[in-house]
N, C-alpha and C positions, 0 to 999 in steps of 0.2 A: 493591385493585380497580383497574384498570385505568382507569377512569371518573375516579375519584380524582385517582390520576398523571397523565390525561392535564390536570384541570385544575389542578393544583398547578405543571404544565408553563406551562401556559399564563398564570398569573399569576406567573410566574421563580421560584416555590419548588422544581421540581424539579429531580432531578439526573441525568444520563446519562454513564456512568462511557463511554468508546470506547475499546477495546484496538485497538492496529494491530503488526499483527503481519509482518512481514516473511517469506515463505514461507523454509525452510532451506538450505545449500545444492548447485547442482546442479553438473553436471559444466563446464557453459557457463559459471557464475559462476568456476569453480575457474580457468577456462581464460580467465577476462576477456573474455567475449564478448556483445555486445551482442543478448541476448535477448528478445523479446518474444512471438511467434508459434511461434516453433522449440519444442516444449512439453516441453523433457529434462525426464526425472523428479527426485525430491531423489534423492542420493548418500546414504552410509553417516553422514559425517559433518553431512550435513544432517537427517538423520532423529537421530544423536546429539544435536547441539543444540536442534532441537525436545523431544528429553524433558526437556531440561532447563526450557525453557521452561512446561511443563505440571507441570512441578513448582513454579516460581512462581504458577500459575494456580489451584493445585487449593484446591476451596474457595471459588472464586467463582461465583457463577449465573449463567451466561450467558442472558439472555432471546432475545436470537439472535445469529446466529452467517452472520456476512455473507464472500463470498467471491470472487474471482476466479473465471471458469471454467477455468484454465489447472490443469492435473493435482499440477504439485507446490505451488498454493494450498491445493487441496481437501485432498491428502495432509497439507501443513499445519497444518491446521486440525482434521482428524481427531484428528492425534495430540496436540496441545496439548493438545484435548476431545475424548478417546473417545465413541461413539457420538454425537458431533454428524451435524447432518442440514443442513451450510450451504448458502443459497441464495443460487446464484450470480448476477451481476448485471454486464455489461458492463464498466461503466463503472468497476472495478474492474481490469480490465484492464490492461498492463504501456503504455507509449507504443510505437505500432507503431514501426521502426526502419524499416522498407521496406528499402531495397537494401543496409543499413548489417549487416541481420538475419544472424546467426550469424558475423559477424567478430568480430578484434579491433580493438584500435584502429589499428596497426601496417599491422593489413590494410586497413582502411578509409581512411587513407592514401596506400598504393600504389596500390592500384583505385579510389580515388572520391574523388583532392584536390581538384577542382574541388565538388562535392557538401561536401565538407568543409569544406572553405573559406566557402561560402555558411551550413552549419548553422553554423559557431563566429563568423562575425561578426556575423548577425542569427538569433542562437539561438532569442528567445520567436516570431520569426513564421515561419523557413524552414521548409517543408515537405521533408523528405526524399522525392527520389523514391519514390512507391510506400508513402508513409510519412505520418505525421501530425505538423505541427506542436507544438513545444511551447504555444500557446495553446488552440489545439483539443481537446489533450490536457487541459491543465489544469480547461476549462471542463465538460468530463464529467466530471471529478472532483469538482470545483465543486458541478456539478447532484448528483450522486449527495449530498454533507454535506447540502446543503439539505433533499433528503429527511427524510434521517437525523434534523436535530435536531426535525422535527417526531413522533418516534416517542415515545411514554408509555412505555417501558422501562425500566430500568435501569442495565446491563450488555449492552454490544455488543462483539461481538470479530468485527474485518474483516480478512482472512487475502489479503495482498497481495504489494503489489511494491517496489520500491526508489524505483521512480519515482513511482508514486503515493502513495507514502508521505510525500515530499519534499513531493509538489504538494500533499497534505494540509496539512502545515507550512505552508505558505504559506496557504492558504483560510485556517488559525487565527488565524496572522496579518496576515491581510486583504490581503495583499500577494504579485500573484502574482513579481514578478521578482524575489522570493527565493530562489529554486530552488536554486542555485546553493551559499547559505550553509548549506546540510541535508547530510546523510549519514543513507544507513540500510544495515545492514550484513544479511547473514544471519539470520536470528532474533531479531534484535530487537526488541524490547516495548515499547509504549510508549502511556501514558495520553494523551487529553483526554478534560476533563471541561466540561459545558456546566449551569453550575446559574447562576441569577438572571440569563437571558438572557446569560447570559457564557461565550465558549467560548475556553479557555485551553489549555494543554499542561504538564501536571500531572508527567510525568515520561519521560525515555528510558530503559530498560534496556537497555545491549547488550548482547549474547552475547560470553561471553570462550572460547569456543571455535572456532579459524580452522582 
């Protein structure tokens, strides 16, 4: 019963398993290009790695099923959990890139070193033109866990992005200007778990298909 978990939560006996799942990949990731807003669909071998991923998954209950609004999250999330119904949520969203958006880095170089320059020396506060800081960013990430661990659920699986995945890591480990020491690749999986008021990071899976 719901009533139950919610107060077994609330005195740190419960447990809330969070899948973060990395959307597969698209044609802009294949091409190293700094996406956010540009909304390319997954590619062939993004929708390949995702089945894989749903082959690790099958068997588990998702109680819900949280998601970026961006089309290859949802796709995502679909195929990991067929017949999922995920409800999307902003702050979920990839860090806007502003003028940086659909380059590579090479490009973003030639056209925008002074803009560059500014993001790579004061990284957690420069606003990209047109763009959102990495603090600003982090802290709608931030907001959204906060929700999160107040849910009586179970099982959550939140079908995202590379970057919020990272800023996740960081909110775990309470420390946002660790951005930097994370990696999250295409498809991959990866637990925290929040039981006895403790929210830790229980395991990475990556995807060994590139």
């Amino acid at each position: 019963m719901p009533g139950i978990a919610q107060y077994a939560r609330k005195k740190g006996y419960g447990i809330l398993n969070i899948y973060l799942l990395r959307h597969g990949q698209t044609q802009d990731n294949a091409e190293g290009r700094y996406a956010s807003c540009s909304d390319t669909p997954l590619n062939e071998l993004g929708r390949t790695q995702l089945r894989c991923v749903a082959d690790w998954l099958r068997g588990i209950a998702f109680d819900r099923v949280y998601s970026s609004p961006s089309r290859r999250a949802l796709e995502s999330a679909q195929i990991v959990i067929p017949g999922a119904e995920p409800c999307t949520d902003d702050r979920l969203a990839e860090r806007r890139y502003g003028i940086f958006e659909g380059l590579t880095y090479e490009q973003i170089k030639k056209q925008y070193a002074e803009a560059l320059a500014g993001w790579e020396n004061n990284w957690m506060h420069y606003e990209v033109p047109q763009g959102e800081s990495y603090m600003t960013f982090y802290m709608r990430v931030a907001a959204f866990w906060e929700d999160l661990l107040r849910l009586d659920t179970e099982n959550v699986l939140l079908s995202t992005h590379g970057g919020v995945i990272c800023a996740s890591y960081c909110f775990i480990m309470g420390d946002a200007s660790l951005f930097w020491k994370f990696s999250s690749g295409n498809a991959d999986l990866s637990l925290a778990r929040y039981e006895h008021r403790n929210l830790y990071l229980r395991y990475i899976q990556p995807c060994t298909l590139e």
